[in-house]
N, C-alpha and C positions, 0 to 999 in steps of 0.2 A: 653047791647045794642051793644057793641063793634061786639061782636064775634057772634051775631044773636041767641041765643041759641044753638051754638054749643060748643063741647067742646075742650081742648086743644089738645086731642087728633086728632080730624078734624080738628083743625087750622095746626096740624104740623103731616099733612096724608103723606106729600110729602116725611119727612124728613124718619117718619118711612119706608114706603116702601121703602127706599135707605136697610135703614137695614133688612129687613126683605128678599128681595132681598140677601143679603149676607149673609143670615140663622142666624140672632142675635134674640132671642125671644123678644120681643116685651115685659115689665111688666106693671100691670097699675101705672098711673103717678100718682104723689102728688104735690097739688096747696097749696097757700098760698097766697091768691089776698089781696089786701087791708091795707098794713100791715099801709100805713102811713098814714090814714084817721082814719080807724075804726076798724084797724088788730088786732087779739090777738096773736102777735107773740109766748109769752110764750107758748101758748097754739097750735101753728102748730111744736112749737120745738116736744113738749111733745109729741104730736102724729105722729111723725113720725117714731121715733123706732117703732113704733106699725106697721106702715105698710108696715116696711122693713120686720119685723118677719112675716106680714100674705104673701107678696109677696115674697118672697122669699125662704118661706118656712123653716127660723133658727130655 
């Protein structure tokens, strides 16, 4: 409801085009909402090596 159906990405447009602007490539982000209601934190640890390796290309 917060963010309207946008994503973090659209919430923080401003921030990227500063960087994009100064030629930094842009990757995509990784969220982790909710951690202290209903979060599985273990479980965004664990998946996030994952998405260093697919973004990043290691």
């Amino acid at each position: 409801m917060l963010f309207e159906g946008r994503s973090t990405a659209d919430v923080l447009v401003q921030i990227t085009s500063n960087y994009r602007f100064c030629g930094v490539e842009i990757v995509a982000d990784y969220n982790c909402f909710d951690i202290f209601k209903d979060g599985d934190i273990a479980g965004c640890l664990e998946n996030y090596p994952k998405h260093l390796v697919k973004v990043l290309s290691l």
